[in-house]
C-alpha positions in Angstrom: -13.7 -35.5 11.9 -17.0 -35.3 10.9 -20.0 -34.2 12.9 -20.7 -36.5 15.7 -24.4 -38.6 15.1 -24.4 -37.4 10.6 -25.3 -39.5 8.6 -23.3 -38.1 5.9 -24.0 -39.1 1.8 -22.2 -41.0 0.0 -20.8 -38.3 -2.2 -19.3 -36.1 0.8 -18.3 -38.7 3.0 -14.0 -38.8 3.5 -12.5 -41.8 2.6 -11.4 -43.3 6.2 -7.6 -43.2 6.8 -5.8 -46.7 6.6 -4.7 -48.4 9.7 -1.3 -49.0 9.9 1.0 -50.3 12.5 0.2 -51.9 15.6 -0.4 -55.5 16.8 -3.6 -57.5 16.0 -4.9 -59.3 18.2 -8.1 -62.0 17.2 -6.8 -61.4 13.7 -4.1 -61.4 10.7 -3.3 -58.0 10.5 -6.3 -56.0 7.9 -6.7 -53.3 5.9 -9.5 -51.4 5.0 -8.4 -51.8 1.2 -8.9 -55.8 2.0 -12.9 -55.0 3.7 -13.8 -53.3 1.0 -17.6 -54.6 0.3 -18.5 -55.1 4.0 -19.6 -52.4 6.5 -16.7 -51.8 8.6 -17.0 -50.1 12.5 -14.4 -48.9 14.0 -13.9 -48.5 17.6 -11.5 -46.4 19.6 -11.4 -47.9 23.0 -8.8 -48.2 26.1 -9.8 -51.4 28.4 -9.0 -48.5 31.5 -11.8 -46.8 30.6 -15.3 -47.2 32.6 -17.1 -45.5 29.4 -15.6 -48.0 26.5 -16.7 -51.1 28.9 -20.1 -49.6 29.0 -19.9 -49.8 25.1 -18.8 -53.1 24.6 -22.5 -55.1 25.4 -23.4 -53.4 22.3 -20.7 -53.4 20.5 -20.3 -57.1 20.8 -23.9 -58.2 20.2 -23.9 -56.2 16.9 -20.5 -58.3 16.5 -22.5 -61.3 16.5 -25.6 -60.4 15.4 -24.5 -58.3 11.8 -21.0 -60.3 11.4 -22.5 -62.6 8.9 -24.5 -60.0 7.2 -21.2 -57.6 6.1 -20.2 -56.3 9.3 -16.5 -56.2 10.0 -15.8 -53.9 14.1 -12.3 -53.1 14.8 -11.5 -52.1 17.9 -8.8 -50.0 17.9 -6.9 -49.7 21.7 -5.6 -46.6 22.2 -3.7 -46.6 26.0 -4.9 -43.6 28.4 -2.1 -44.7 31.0 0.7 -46.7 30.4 -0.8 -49.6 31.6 -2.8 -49.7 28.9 0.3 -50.2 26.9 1.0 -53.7 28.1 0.4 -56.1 25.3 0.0 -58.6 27.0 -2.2 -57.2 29.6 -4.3 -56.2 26.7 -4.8 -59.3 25.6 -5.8 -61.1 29.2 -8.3 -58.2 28.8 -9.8 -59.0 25.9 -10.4 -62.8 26.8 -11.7 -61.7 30.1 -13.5 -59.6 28.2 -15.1 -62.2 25.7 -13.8 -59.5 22.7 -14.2 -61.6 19.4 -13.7 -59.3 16.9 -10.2 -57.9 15.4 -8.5 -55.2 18.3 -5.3 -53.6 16.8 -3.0 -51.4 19.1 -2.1 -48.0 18.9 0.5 -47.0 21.4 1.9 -44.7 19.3 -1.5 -42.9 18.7 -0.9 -42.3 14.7 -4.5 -44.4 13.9 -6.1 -41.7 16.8 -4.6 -39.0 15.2 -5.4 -40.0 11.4 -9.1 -39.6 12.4 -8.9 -37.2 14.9 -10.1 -38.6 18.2 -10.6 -36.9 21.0 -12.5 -39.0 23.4 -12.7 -42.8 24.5 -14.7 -44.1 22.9 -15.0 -43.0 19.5 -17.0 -44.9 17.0 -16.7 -44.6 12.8 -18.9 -46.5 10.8 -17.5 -47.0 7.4 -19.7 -48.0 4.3 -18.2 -51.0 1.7 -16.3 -48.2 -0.2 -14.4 -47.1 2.9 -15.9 -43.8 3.7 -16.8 -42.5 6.4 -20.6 -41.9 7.3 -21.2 -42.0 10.8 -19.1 -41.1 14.2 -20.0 -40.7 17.7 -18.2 -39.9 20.2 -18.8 -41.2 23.8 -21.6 -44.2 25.2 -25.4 -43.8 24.3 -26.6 -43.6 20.5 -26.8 -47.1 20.2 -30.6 -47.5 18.4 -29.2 -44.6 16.3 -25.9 -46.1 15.3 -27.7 -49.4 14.8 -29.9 -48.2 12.4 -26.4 -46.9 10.4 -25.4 -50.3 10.2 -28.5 -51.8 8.6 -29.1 -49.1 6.2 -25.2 -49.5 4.9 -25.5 -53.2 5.1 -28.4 -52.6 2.5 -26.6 -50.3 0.3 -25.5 -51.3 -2.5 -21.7 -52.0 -3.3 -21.3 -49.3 -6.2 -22.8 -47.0 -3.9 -26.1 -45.5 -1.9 -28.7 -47.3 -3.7 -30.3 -50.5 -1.1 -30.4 -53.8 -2.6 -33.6 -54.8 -4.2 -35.7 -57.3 -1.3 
């Protein structure tokens, strides 16, 4: 993983890992291969814990405020206790909720472990080439993070260089 709250450049950030498997839910199943060209946050979240639901105010109004501008958030549900692995209790969560964006499971852990988590929740912020250039781990950060999104939104597709205004 990379270091928690770095922004890292273009030329040494990891491609992100592809996530496979799971169930979508709000969503046909994606890829990040298919997002390429939009800025792509992923979140690593368990409905269980108090932490993640502190997240999700944030995480949602960024939903609706940077959708339209290239933004693409994937949560990606993780289960702490095998309640969490109920499908379908997942998904009454999500509607209770108000979760709009794409939420893929991952009972199985193999999308945690392809990036490395080690904490709910975990955020990766991905630029339009699928690398990643941003992680924190954990609430708070949110001006921080935000700021992430808008300069990656204004970089170019071919790589760091913002759009001309």
């Amino acid at each position: 993983m990379i270091p928690s709250q770095t922004l890292v450049t273009e030329t040494k950030a990891p491609a992100a890992p592809e996530i496979n498997g799971g169930q979508w839910i709000n969503s046909e199943p994606l890829t990040l291969q298919s997002l390429r060209g939009r800025v792509v946050l992923i979140e690593f979240w368990t409905f269980g814990c108090y932490n993640c639901r502190n997240t999700l105010p944030t995480i949602k109004s960024w939903d609706a405020h940077y959708r339209e501008q290239g933004l693409t958030i994937i949560g990606v549900h993780t289960p702490e206790t095998d309640s969490e692995s109920n499908v379908d209790q997942l998904r009454r969560e999500i509607s209770v909720l108000e979760i709009k964006y794409p939420v893929v499971t991952d009972n199985d852990y193999s999308v945690w472990k392809a990036y490395k988590v080690e904490a709910w929740p975990t955020l990766f912020v991905l630029d339009k080439q699928g690398r990643v250039r941003w992680t924190h781990v954990g609430e708070g950060a949110y001006s921080e993070t935000e700021e992430v999104i808008k300069k990656l939104l204004g970089e170019a597709e071919t790589g760091g260089v913002a759009k001309p205004d």
